[in-house]
C-alpha angles and dihedrals in degrees: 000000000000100000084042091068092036088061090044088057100046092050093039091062094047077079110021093047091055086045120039087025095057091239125157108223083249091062095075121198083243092051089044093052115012115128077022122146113209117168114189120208117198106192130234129357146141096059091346105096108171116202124348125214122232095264086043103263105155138232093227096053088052101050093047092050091059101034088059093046088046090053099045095055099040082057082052092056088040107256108137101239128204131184139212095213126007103181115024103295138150117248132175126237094235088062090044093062100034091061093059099042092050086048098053090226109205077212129009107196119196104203119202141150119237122234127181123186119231091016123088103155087063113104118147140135127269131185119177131193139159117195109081084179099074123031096286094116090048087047096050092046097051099046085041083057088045088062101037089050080058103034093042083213126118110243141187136258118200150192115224140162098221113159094241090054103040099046085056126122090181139064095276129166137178114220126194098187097180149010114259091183084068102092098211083049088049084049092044097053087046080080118089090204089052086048092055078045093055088050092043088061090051085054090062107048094045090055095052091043096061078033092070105025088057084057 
């Protein structure tokens, strides 16, 4: 089922990527990220659980998932990817950071799912940086638009001082893309094709972004 899903990503973005990215068909995916570093940063994990949606579905589960099906399709368009965590493991921010930063990441993306207590109608798009001296803040804005085009919903772009983000000698950015604590939204991640969805959004997004930062 899995590499299923895998094929029906790859061929969806021959179409979606051009569309939704602002790509002409000569500007490849290859061409748009080759020689390109991405780290992906799921966050939490081991026995840190991160929010938990109102049936129990946990933080952790989802930003693995889609960190794994984002990787899998930005290989496929030629970035090198690494990841902070790859099974359901504890890491440290520190770590986290460090391995960006040694790796000189041309974008460090932190990937989390949002939760508010006492408000389940709530479900919007973040996206979070700190530098205003690299491309974080593009990065954030163009990967935030990415979501709101889906969501149809307006988001927020914000700047924090989160560790992960402030530690960082590289564009990085932290994305929380929806509200777990919704439960339509909790219903609605339970789904492995809304999951490859959810990465397929981040594609975007990341292709438009080194898009426009090579013109």
């Amino acid at each position: 089922m899995r590499k299923i899903l895998i094929l029906f990503a790859i061929f969806t973005l021959s179409f979606s990527a051009i569309v939704m990215a602002d790509l002409t068909p000569s500007a490849t995916f290859m061409n748009v990220l080759k020689g390109k570093i991405i780290v992906l940063d799921p966050g939490h994990g081991g026995e840190d659980t991160g929010a938990i949606g109102p049936t129990g579905l946990l933080e952790k589960t989802i930003n693995l998932e889609v960190a794994l099906d984002l990787a899998s399709i930005l290989k496929v368009q030629g970035a090198s990817v690494y990841l902070t965590r790859a099974t359901d493991v504890y890491v440290s921010l520190q770590s986290r950071i460090a391995l960006a930063n040694n790796l000189h990441a041309d974008l460090f993306l932190c990937m989390h799912h949002n939760s508010i207590e006492g408000a389940p109608d709530i479900d919007r798009p973040q996206a979070f940086y700190w530098s205003t001296t690299d491309t974080s803040e593009l990065a954030a804005k163009i990967i935030l638009e990415a979501f709101e085009n889906f969501t149809g919903t307006e988001g927020d772009l914000i700047q924090e001082e989160y560790y992960v983000l402030r530690y960082a000698q590289v564009p990085a950015v932290l994305i929380e893309p929806f509200f777990m604590s919704n439960p339509t939204r909790e219903k609605w991640l339970e789904n492995p094709v809304n999951i490859w969805k959810e990465a397929l959004i981040y594609d975007n997004g990341i292709l438009k972004y080194f898009k426009t930062i090579s013109n």
